[in-house]
Backbone of each chain as ProteinMPNN parsed JSONL, in Angstrom:
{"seq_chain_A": "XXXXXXXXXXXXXXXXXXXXXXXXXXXXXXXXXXXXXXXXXXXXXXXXXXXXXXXXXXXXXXXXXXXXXXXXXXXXXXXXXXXXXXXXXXXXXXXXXXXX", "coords_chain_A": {"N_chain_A": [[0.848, -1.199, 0.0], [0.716, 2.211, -0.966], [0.778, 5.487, 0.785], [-0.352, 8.811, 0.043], [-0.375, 11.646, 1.986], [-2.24, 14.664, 2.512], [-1.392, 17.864, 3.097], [-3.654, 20.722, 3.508], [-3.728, 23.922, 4.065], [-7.005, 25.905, 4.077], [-8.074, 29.355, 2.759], [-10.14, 30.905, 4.751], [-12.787, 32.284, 3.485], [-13.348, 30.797, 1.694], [-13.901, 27.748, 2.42], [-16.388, 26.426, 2.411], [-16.702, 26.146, -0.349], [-14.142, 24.618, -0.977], [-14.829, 22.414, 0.591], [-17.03, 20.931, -1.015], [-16.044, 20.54, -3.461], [-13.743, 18.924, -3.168], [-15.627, 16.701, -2.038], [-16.521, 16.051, -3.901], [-14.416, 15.292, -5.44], [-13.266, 13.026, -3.849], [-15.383, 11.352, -4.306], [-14.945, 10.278, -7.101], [-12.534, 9.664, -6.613], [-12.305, 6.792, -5.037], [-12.973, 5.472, -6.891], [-11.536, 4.5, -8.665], [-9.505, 2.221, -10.537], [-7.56, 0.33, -8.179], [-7.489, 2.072, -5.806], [-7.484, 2.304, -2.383], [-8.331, 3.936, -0.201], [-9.551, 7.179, -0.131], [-9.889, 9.678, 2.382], [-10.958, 11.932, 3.623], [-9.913, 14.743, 5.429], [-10.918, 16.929, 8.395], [-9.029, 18.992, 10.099], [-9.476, 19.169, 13.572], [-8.439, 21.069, 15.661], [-7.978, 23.628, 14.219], [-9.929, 24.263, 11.925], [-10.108, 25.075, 8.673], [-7.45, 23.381, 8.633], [-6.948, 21.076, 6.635], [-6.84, 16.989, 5.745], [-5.588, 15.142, 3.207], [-6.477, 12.018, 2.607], [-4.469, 9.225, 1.044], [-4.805, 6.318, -0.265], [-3.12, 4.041, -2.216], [-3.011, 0.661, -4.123], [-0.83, 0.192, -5.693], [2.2, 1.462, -6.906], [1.777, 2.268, -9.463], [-0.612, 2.747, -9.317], [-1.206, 5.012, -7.986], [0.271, 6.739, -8.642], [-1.83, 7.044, -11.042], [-3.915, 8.251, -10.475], [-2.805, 11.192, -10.777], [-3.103, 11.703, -13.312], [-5.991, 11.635, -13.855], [-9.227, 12.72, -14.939], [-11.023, 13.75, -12.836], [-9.272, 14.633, -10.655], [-7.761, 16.761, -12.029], [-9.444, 18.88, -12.513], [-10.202, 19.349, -9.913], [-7.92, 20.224, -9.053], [-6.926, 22.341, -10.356], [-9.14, 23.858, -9.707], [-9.346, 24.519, -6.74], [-6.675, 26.141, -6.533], [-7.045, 28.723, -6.366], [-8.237, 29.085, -3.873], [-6.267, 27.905, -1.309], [-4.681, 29.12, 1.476], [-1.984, 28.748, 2.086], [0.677, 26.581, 0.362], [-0.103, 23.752, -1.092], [1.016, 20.307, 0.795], [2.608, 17.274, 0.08], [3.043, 14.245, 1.846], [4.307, 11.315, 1.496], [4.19, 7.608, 2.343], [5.387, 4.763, 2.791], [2.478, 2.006, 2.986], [2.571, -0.51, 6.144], [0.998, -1.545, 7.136], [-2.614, -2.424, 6.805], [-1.909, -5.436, 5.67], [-3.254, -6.378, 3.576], [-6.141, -5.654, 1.123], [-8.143, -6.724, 3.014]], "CA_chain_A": [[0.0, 0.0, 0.0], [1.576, 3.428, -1.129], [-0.142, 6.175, 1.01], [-0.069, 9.991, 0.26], [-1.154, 12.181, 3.211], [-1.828, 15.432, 1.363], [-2.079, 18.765, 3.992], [-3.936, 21.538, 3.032], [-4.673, 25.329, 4.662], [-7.897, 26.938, 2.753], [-9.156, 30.378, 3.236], [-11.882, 30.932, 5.44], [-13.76, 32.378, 3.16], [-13.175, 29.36, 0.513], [-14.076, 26.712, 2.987], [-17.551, 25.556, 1.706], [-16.236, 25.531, -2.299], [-13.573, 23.714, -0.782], [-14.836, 20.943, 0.794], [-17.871, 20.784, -1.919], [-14.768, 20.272, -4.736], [-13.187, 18.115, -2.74], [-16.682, 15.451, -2.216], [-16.684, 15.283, -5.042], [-12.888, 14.345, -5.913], [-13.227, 11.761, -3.521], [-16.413, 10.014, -4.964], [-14.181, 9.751, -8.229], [-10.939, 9.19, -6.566], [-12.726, 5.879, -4.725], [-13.934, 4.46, -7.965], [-10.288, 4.255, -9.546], [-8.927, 1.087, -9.66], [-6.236, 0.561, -6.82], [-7.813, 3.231, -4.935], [-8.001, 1.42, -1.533], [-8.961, 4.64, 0.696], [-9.588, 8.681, -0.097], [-10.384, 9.808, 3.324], [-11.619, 13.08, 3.339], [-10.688, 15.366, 6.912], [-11.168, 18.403, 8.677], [-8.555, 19.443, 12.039], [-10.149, 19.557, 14.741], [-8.243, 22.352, 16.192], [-8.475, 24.81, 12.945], [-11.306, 24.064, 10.787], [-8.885, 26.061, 7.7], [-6.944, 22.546, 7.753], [-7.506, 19.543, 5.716], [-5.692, 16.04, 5.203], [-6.521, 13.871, 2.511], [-5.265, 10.264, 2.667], [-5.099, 8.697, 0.13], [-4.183, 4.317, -0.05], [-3.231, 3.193, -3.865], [-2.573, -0.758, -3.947], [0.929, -0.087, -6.078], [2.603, 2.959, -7.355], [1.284, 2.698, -10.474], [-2.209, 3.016, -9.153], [-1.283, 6.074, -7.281], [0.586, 7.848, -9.961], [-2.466, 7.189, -12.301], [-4.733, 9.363, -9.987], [-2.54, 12.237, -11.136], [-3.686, 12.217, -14.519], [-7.49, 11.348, -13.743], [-10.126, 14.159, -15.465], [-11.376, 14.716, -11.376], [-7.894, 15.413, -10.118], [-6.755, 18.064, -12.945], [-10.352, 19.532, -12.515], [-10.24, 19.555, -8.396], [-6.414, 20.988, -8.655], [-7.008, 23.703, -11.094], [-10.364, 24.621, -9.222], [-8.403, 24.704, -5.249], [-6.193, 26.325, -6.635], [-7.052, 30.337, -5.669], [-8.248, 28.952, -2.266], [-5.112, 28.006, -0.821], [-3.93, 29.671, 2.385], [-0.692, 28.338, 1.964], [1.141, 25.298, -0.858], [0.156, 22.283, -0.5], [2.509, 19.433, 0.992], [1.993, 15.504, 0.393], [4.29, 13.241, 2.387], [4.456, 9.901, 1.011], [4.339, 6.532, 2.741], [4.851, 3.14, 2.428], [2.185, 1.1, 3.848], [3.149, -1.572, 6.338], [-0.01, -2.522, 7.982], [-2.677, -4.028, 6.643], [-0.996, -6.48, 4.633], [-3.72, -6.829, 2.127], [-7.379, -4.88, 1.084], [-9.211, -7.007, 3.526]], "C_chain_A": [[0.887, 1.254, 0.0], [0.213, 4.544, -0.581], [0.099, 7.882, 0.848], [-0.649, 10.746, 1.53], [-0.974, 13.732, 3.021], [-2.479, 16.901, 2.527], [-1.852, 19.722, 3.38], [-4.425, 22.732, 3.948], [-5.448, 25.865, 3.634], [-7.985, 28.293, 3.764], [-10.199, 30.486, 3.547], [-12.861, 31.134, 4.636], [-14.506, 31.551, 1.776], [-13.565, 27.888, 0.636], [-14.893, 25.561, 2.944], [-17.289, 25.063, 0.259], [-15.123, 24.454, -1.888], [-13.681, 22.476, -0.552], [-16.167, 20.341, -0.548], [-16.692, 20.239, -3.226], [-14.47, 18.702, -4.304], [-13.856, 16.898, -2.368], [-16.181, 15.087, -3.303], [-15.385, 14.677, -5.676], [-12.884, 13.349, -5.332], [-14.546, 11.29, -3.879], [-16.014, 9.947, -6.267], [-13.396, 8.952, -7.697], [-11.336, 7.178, -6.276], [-13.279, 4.868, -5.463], [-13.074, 4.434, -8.767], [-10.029, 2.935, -9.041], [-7.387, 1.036, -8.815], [-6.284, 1.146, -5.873], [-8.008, 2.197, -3.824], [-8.499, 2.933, -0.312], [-8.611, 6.313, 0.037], [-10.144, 9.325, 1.144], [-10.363, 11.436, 3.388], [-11.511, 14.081, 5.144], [-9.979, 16.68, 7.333], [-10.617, 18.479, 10.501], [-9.588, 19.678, 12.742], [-10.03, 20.807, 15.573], [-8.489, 23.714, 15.485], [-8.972, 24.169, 11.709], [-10.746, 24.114, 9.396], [-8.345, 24.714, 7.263], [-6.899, 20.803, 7.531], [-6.355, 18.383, 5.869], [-6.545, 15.498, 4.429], [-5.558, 12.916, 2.339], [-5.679, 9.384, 1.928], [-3.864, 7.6, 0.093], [-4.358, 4.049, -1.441], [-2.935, 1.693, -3.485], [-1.101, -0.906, -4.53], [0.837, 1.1, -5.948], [2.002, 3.525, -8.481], [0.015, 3.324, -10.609], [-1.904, 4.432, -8.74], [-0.655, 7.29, -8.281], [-0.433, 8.696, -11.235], [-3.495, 8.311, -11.581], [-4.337, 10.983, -10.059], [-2.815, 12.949, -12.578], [-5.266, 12.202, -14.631], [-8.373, 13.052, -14.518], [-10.384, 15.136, -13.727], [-10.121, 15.436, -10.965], [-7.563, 16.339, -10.58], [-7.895, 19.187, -12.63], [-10.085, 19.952, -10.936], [-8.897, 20.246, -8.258], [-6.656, 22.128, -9.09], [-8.056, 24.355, -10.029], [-9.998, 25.03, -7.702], [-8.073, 25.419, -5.554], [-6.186, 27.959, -5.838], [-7.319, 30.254, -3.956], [-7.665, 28.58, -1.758], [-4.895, 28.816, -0.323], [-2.382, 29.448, 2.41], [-0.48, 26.897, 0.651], [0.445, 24.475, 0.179], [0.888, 21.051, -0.016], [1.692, 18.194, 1.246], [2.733, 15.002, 0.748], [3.812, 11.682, 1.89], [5.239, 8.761, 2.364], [4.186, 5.253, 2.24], [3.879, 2.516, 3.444], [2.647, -0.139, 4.623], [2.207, -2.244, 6.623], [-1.25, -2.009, 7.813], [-2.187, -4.576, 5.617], [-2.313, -6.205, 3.483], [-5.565, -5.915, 2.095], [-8.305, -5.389, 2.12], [-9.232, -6.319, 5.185]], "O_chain_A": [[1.742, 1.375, 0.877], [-0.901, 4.599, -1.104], [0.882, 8.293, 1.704], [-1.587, 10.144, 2.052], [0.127, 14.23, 3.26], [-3.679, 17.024, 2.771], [-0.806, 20.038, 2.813], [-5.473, 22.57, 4.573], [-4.993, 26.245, 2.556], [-7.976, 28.347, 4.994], [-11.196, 30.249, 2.866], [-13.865, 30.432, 4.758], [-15.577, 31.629, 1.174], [-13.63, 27.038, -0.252], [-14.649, 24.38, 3.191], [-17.555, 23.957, -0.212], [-15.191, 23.376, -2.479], [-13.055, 21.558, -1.08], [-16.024, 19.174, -0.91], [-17.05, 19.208, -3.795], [-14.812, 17.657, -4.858], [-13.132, 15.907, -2.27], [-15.555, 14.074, -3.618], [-15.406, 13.649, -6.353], [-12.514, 12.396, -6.017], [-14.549, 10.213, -3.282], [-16.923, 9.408, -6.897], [-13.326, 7.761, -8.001], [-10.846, 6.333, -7.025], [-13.833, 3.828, -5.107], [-13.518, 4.335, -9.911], [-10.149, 2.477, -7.905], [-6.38, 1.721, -9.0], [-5.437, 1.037, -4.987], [-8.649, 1.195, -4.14], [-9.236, 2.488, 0.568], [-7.445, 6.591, -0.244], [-11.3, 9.632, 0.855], [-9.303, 11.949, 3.03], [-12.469, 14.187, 5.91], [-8.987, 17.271, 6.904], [-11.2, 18.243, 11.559], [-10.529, 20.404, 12.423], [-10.95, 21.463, 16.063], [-9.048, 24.684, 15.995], [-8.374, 23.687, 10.747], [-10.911, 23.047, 8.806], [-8.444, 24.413, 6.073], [-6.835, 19.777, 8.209], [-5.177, 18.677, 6.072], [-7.751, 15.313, 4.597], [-4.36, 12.918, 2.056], [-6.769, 8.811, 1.925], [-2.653, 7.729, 0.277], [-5.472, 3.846, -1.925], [-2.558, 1.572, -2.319], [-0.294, -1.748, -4.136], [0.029, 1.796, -5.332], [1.72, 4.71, -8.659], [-0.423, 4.077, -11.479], [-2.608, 5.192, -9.406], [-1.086, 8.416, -8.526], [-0.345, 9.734, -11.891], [-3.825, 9.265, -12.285], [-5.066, 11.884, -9.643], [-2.786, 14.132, -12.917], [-5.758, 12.817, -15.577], [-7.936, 14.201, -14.464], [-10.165, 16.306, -13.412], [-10.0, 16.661, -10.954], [-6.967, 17.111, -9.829], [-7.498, 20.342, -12.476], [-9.691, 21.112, -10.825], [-8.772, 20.907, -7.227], [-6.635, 23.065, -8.292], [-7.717, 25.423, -9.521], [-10.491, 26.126, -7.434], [-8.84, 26.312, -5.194], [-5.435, 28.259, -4.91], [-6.862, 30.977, -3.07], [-8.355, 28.562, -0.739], [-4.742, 29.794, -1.054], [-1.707, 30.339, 2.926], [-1.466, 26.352, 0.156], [0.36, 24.415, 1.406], [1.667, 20.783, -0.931], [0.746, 17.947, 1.994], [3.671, 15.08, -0.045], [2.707, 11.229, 2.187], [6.261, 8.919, 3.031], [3.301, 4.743, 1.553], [4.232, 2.431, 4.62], [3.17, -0.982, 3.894], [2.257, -3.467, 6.489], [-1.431, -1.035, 8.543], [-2.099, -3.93, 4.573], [-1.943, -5.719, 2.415], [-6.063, -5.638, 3.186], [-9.306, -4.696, 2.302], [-10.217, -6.476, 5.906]]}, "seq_chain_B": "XXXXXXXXXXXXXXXXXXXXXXXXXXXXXXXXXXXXXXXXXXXXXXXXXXXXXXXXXXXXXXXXXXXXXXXXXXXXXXXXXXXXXXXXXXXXXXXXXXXX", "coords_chain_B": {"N_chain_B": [[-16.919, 10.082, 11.508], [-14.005, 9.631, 13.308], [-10.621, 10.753, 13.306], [-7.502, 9.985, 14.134], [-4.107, 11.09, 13.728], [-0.559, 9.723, 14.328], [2.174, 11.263, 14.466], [5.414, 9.766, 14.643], [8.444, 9.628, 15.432], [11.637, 7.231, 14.886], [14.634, 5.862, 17.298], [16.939, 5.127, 15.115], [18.473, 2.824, 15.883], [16.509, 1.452, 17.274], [14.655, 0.442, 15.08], [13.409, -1.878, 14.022], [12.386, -3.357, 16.32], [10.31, -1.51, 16.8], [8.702, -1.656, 14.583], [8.157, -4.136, 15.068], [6.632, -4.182, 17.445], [4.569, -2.521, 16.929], [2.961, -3.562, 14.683], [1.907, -5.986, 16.147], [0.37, -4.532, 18.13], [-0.857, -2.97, 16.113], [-2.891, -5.256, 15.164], [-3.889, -6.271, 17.15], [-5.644, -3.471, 17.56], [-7.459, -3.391, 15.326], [-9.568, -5.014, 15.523], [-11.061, -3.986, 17.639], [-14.053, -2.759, 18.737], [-15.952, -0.746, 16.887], [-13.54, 0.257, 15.763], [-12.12, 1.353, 12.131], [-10.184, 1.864, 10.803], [-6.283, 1.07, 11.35], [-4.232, 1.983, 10.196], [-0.087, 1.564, 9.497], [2.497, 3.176, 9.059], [4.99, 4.204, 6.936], [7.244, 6.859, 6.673], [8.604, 7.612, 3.382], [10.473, 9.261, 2.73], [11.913, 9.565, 4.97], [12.732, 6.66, 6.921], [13.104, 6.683, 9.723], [10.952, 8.116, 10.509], [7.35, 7.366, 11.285], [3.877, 7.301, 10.564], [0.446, 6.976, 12.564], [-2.152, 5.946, 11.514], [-5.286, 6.426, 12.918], [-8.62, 5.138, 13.134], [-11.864, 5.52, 14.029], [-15.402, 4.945, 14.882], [-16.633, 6.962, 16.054], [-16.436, 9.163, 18.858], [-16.741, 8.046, 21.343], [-15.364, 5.158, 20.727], [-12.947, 5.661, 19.864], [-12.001, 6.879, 22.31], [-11.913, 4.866, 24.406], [-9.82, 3.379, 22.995], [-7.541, 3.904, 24.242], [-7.346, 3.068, 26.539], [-7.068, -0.18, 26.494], [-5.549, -3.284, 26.934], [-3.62, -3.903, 25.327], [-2.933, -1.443, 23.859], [-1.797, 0.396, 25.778], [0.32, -1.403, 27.031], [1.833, -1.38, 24.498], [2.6, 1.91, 24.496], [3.683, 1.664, 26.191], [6.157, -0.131, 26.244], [7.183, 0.735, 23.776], [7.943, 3.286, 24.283], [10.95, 4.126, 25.102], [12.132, 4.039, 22.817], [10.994, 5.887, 21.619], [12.605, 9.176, 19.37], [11.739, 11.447, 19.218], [8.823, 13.47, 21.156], [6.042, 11.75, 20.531], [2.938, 13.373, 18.462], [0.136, 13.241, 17.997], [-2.879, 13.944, 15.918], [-5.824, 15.439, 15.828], [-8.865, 14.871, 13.869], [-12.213, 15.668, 12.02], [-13.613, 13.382, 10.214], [-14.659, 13.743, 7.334], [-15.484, 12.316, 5.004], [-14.65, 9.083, 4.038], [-18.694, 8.311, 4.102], [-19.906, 6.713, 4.923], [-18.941, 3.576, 6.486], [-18.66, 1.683, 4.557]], "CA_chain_B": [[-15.474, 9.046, 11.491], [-12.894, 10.158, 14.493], [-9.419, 10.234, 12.895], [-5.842, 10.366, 14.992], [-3.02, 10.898, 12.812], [-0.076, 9.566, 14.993], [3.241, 11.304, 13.853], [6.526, 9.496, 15.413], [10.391, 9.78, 14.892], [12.25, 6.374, 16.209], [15.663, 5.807, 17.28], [17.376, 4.479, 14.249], [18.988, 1.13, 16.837], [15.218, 0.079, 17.9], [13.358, 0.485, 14.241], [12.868, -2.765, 13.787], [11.469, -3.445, 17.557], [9.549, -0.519, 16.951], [7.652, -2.117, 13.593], [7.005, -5.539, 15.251], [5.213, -3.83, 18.603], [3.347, -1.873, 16.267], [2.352, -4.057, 14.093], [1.195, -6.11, 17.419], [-0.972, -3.152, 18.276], [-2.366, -2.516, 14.715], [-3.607, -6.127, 15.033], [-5.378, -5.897, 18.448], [-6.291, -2.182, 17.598], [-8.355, -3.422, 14.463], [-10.553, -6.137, 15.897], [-11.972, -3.121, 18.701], [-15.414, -2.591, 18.565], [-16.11, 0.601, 16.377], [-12.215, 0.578, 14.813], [-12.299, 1.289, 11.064], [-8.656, 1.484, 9.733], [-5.607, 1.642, 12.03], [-2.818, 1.736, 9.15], [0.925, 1.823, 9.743], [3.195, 3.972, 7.462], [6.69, 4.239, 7.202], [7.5, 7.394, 5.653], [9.329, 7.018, 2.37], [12.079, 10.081, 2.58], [12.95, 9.431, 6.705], [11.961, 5.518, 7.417], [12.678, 6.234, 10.654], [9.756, 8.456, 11.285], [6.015, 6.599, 10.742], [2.133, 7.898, 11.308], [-0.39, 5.649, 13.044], [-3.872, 6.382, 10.732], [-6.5, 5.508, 14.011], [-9.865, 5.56, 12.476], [-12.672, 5.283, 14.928], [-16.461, 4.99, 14.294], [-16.952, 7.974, 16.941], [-15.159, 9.702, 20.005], [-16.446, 7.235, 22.306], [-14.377, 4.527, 20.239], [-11.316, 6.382, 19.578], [-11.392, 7.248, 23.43], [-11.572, 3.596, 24.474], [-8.572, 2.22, 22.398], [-6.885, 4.204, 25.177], [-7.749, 2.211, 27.664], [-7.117, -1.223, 26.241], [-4.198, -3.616, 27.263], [-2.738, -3.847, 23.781], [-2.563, 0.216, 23.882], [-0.964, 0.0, 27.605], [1.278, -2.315, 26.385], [2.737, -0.494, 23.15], [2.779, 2.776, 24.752], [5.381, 1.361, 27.531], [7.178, -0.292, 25.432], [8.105, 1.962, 22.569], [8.393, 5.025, 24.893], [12.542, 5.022, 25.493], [12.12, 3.866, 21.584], [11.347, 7.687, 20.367], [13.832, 9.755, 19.139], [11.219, 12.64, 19.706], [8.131, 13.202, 21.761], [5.062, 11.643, 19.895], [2.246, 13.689, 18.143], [-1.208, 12.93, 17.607], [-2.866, 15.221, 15.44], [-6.706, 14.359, 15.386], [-9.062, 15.371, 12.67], [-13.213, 14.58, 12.014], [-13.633, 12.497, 8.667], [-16.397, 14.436, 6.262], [-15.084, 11.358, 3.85], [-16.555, 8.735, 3.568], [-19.683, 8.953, 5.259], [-20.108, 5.321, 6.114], [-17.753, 1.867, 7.076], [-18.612, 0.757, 2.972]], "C_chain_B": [[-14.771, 9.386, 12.375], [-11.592, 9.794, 13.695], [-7.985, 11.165, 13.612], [-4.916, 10.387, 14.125], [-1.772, 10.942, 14.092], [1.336, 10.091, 14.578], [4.347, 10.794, 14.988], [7.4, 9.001, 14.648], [10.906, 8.453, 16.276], [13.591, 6.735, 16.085], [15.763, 5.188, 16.239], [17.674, 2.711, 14.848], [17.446, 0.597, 17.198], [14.102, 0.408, 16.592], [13.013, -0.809, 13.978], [11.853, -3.637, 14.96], [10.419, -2.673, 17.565], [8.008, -1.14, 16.019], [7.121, -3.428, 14.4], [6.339, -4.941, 16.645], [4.373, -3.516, 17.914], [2.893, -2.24, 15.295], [1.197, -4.919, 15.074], [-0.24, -5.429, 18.003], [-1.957, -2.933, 17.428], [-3.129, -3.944, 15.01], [-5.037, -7.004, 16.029], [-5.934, -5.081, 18.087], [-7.787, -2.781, 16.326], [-9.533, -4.425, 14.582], [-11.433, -5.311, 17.111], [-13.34, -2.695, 17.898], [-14.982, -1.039, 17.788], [-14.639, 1.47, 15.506], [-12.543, 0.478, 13.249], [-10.875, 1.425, 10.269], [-7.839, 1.923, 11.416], [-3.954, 1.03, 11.377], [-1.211, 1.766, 9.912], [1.658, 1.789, 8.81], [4.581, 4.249, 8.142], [6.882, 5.228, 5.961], [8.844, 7.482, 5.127], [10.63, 7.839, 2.496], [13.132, 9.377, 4.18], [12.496, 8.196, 7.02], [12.209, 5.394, 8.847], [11.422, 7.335, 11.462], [8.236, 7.798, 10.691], [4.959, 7.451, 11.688], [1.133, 6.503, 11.217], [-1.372, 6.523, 12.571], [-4.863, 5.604, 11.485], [-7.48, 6.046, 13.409], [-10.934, 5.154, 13.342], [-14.119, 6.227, 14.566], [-17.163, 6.54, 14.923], [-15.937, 8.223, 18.102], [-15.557, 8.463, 21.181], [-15.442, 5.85, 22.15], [-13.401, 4.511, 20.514], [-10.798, 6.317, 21.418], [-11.265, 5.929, 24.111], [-10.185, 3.075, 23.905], [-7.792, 3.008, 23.902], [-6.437, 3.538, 26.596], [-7.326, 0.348, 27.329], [-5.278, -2.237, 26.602], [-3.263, -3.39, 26.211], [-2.264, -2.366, 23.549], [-1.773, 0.16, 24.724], [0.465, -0.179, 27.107], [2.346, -1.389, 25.876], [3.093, 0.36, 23.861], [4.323, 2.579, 25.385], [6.233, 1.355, 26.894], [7.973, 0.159, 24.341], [8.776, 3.043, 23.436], [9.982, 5.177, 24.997], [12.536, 4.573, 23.755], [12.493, 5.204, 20.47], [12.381, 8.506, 20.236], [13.48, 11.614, 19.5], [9.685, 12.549, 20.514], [6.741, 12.715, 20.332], [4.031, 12.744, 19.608], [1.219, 13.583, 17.405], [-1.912, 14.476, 17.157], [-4.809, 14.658, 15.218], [-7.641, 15.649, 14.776], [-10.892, 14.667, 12.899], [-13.116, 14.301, 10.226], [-15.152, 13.21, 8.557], [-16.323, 13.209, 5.297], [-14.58, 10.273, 4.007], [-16.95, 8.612, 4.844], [-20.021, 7.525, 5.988], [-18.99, 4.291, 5.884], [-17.617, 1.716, 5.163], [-17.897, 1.626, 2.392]], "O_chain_B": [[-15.297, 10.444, 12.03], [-11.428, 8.609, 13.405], [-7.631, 12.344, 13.611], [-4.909, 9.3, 13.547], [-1.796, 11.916, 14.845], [1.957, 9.095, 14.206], [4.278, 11.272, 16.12], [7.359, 8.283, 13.65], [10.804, 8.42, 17.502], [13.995, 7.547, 15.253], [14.779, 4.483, 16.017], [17.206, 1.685, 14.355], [17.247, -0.604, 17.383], [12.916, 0.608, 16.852], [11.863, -0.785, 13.539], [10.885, -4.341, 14.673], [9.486, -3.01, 18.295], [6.834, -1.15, 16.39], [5.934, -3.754, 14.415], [5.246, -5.469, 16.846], [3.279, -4.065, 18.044], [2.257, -1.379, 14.688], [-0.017, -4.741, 14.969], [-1.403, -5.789, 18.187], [-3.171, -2.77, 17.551], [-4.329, -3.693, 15.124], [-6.077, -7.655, 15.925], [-7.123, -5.394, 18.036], [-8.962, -2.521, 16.587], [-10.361, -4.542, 13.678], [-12.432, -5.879, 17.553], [-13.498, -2.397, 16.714], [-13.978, -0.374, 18.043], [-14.561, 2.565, 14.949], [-13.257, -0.482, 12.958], [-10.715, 1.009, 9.122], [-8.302, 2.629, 12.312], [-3.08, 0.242, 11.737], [-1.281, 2.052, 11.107], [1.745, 0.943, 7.92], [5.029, 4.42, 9.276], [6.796, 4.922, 4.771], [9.896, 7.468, 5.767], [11.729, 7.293, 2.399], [14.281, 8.979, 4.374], [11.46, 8.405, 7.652], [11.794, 4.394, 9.434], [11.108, 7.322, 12.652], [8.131, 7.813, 9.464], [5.018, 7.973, 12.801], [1.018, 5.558, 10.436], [-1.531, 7.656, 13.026], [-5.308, 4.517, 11.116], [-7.461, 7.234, 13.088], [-10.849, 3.926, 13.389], [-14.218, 7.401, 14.209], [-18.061, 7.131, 14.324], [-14.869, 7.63, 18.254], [-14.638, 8.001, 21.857], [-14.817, 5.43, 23.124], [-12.807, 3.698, 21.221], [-9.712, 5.906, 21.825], [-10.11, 5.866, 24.533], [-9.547, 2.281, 24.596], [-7.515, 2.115, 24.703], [-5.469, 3.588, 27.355], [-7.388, -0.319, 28.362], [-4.153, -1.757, 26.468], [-2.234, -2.723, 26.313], [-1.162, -2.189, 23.029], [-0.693, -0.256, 24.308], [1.386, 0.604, 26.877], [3.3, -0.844, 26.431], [4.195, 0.03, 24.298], [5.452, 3.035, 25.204], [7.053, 2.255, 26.712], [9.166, -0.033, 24.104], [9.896, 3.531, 23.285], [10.393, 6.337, 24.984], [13.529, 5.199, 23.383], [13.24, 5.513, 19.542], [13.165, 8.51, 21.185], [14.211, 12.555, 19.81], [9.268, 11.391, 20.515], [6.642, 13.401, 19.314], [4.004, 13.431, 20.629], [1.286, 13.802, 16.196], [-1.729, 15.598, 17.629], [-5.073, 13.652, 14.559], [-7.459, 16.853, 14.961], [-11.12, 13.658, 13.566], [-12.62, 14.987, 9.332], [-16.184, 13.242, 9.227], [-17.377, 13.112, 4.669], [-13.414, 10.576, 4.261], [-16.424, 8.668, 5.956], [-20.297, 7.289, 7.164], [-18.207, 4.423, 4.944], [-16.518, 1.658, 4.612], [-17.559, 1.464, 1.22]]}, "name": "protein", "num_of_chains": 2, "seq": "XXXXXXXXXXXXXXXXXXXXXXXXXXXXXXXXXXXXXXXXXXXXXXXXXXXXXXXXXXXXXXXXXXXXXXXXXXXXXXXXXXXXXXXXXXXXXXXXXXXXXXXXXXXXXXXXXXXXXXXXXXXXXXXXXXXXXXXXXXXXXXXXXXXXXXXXXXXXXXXXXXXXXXXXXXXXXXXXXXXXXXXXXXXXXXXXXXXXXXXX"}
């Protein structure tokens, strides 16, 4: 399992287009194959910032979600609402061994 | 959804003690009533720092694993392990809306 863990600050006043964009990237992203999780969340301490975690089954799977129609559409469209860059840290999964 | 993002930096000399407790843990942690993912990542640039992805059906969940021997346990035993103090970073899940 290759996992990105992708943290985002929006502008307050961007916060509803934001997460509205962002449904909807994850009810694509979840219907790619390899996709094993798009988890969709909102700090607890400041509202402003996001993670999205996202579980491919290889690399290849996870690479291919960079060319997807949702992704280029959901990047371009974020894009002005950004409080700050975005930063994805990459992991290898160790645990669970397998989709089940 | 209740989600903990667990960030921790090990000593380089106990990473491999470090993966089999916590694999240990992920495997009690995921059989708890109301647990929905509790991944373990080894990130790809620094392998010796990893995030524990606790996913819990609600706060009364999440606040339970706390309590459980298998938690107990780990905690002890990693603790002269870290190289820095642990940080839990917790978050609510807008995505997805149910277990399926």
């Amino acid at each position: 399992m290759i996992v990105t863990i992708v943290h985002v600050k929006v502008k307050q006043e961007h916060l509803h287009e934001f997460i509205r964009a962002t449904v909807i990237n994850h009810e694509y992203s979840v219907k790619e194959p390899g996709n094993l999780r798009f988890d969709v969340l909102q700090n607890e301490g400041d509202p402003t910032r996001f993670a999205l975690y996202e579980a491919y089954e290889n690399e290849a799977a996870s690479a291919a979600h960079k060319n997807t129609p949702h992704y280029l559409t959901w990047k371009e469209m974020v894009a002005p609402w950004m409080a700050e860059p975005r930063e994805g840290v990459r992991y290898q999964g160790l645990m669970p061994l397998s989709r089940a």
